[in-house]
N, C-alpha and C positions, 0 to 999 in steps of 0.2 A: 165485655161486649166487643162485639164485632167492631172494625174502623177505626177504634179509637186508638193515638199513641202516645208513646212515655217522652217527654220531654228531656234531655240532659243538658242542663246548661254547664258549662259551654258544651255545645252540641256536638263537636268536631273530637271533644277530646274522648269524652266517655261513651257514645252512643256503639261505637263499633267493638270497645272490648266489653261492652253487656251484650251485644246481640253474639256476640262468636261464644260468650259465655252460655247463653240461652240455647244455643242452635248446639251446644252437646250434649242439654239434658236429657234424660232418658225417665219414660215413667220408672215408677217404683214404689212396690210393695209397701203399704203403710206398715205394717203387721213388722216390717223388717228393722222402722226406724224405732220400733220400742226395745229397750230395754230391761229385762225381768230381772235384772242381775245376777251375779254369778255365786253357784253356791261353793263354798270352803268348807269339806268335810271337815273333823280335828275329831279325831277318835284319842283316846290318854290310854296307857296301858294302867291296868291295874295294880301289879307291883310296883311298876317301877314310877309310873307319874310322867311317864316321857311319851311326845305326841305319838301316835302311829308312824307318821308322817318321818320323823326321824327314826326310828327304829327302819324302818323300811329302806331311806336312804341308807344305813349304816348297815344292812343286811344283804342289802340290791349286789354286791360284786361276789357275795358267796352261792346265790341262791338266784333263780329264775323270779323274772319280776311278776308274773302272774300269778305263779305257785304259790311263791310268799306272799303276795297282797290277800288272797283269797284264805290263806290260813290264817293270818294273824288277823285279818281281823272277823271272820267269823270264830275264831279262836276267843276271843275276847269279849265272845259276845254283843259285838254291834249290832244294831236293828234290822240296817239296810247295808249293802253294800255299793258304797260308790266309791272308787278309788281315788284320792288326789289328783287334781288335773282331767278329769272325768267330768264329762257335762250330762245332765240328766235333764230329759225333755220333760215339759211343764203339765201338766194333768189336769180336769177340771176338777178334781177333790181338794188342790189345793189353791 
């Protein structure tokens, strides 16, 4: 409500670094302070039992980093394709 103020005892000491603290908020997006958390693809290869994830590293200086992520693991049969380090925006199905 309107008129009313915050008290700081001792008045002198805290009143001035809450209001220079107040006086640089800025609205903000609720939607922004949630977090949905973050997803960690882990694809295993078949043969060999080792994640994607490291094959890819251990591949990435012979091979284009696109090329490879897209073969091996549509290669391997994964579902979806999201690459490690890849954020994938949230959907109302899930």
């Amino acid at each position: 409500p309107s008129g009313r103020r915050v008290s700081f005892p001792p008045d002198v000491r805290y009143r001035n670094t809450y209001l220079t603290w107040l006086a640089e908020k800025r609205d903000w997006c609720i939607s922004r302070q949630l977090w949905w958390g973050h997803r960690i693809p882990i694809w295993t290869a078949r043969l060999s039992g080792r994640t994607v994830a490291d094959i890819l590293a251990w591949l990435e200086p012979h091979l284009g980093r696109e090329d490879l992520a897209v073969r091996l693991l549509y290669a391997d049969g994964a579902s979806e394709l999201v690459r490690p380090g890849a954020a994938r925006p949230w959907t109302e199905d899930e």
